[in-house]
N, C-alpha and C positions, 0 to 999 in steps of 0.2 A: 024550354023557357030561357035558360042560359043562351041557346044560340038566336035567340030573338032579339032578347037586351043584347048581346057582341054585336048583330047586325045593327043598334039604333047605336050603339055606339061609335061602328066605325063611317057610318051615314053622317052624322050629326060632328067628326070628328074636326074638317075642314071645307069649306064652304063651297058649294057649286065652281065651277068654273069663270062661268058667266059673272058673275056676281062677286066675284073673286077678281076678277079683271075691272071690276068698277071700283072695286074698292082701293085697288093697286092704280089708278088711274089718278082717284079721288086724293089718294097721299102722294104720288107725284104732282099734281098739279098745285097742294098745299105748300109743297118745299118748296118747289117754283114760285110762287107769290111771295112767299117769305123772304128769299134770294132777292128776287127783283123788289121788294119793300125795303129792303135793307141796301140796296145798291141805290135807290134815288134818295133815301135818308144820310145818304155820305159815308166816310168812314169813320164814322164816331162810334166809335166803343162803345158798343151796350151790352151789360154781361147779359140780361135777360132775353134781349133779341138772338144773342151767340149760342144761348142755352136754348131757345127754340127750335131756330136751325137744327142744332141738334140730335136734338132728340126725334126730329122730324127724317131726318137722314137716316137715324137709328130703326124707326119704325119701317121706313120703305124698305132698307135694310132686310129686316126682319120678314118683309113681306114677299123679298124677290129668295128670302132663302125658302121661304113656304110653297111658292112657286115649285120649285125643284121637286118637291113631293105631290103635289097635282095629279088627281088621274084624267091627259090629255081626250080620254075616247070621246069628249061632247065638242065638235070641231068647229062649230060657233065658240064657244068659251075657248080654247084654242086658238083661234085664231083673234081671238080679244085681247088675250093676253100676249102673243106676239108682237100683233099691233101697237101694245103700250108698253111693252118689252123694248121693243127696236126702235122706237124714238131715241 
């Protein structure tokens, strides 16, 4: 019983690969808009636009450090996340 709950728990602990590379793709491409929204709005000082940024940097951040721990054997997901890795 115990080694059933440890395997749903190390299953359920970080997300497919595949699916993990959308999601890594999905927050780079939100900084990006943000960036380029903030660059045709000029350079006027917005603390709440600067605070999105961010936090937005912070997330992707956080996502390329969860990469590191990935288990690469699914070589479509693999090679997903390279692909939005190496941009």
């Amino acid at each position: 019983m115990a080694n059933n709950k440890e395997q749903a728990l190390e299953s359920s602990a970080l997300p497919d690969v595949t699916r993990f590379a959308l999601m890594l793709q999905d927050s780079y491409n939100n900084l990006l808009g943000k960036l380029e929204e903030a660059e045709l709005l000029g350079n006027d000082e917005d603390d709440a636009r600067e605070e999105e940024i961010a936090q937005r940097e912070m997330i992707l951040g956080e996502l390329l450090m969860m990469a590191l721990k990935l288990d690469y054997g699914d070589e479509i997901g693999r090679r997903k996340v390279f692909t939005v890795v190496s941009k």
